[in-house]
C-alpha positions as CSV (number, residue, x, y, z in Angstrom):
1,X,13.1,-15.4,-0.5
2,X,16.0,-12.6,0.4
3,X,19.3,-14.0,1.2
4,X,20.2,-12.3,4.6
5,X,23.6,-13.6,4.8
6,X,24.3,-11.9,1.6
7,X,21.6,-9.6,1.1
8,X,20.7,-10.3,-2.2
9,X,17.6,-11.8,-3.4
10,X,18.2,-15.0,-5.6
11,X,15.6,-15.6,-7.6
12,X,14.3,-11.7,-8.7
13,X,13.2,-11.0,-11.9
14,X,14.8,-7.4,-12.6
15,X,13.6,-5.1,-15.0
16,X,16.1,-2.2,-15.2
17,X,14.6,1.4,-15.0
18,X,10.9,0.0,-14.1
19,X,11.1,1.9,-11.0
20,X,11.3,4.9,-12.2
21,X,9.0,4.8,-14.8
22,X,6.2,3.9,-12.1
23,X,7.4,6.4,-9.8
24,X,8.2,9.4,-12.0
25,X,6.8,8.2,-15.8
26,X,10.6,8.5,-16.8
27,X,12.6,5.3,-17.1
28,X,16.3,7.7,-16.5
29,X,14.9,9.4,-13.4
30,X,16.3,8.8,-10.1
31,X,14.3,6.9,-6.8
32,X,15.2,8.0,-3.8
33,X,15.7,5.1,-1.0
34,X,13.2,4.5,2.1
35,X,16.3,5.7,4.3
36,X,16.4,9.0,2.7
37,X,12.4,10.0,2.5
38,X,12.2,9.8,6.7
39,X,13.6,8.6,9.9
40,X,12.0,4.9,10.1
41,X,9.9,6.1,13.1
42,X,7.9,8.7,11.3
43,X,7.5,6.1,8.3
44,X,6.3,3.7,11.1
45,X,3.6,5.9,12.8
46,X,2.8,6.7,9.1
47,X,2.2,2.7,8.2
48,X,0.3,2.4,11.5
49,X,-1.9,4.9,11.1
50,X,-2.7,3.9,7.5
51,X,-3.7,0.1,8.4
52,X,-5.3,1.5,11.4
53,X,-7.5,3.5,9.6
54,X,-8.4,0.6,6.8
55,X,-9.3,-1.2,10.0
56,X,-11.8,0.9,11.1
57,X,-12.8,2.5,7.4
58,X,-13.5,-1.0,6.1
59,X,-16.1,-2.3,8.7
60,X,-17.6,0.8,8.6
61,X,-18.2,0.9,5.1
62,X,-19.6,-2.7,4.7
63,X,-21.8,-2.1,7.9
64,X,-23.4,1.3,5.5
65,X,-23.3,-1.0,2.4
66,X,-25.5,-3.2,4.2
67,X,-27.5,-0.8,5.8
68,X,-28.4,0.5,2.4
69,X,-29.1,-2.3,0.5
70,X,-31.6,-3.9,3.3
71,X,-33.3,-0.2,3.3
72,X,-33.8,-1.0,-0.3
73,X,-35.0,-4.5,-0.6
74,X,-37.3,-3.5,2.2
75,X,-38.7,-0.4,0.2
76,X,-39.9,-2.9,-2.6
77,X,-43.3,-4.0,-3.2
């Protein structure tokens, strides 16, 4: 857990240019912040609107899933 007081984070396991190898497939390159992509609100609507959607996409999708598959085992003999 994060230290707040201190803001560190005791117990992480750091592996130094990780990061950017993810981000960019170049272990030198540089990753720019959270606080320098977009003010926090747009970031916030952005994260809202993602969840949201998973929300509705993911029901919907088992709801077709199942649709299909008992169209299927009705169709055989």
């Amino acid at each position: 857990m994060p230290d707040e007081r201190t803001q560190t984070t005791p117990m992480a396991i750091e592996i130094p240019g990780m990061l950017s190898f993810l981000a960019h497939g170049n272990m030198d390159a540089k990753v720019d912040g959270l606080d320098t992509a977009a003010p926090p609100q747009v970031l916030r609507a952005l994260l809202w609107t993602l969840a949201g959607g998973a929300v509705v996409l993911f029901p919907a999708l088992f709801h077709l899933f199942a649709i299909f598959k008992g169209a299927a085992a009705q169709s055989k003999p």
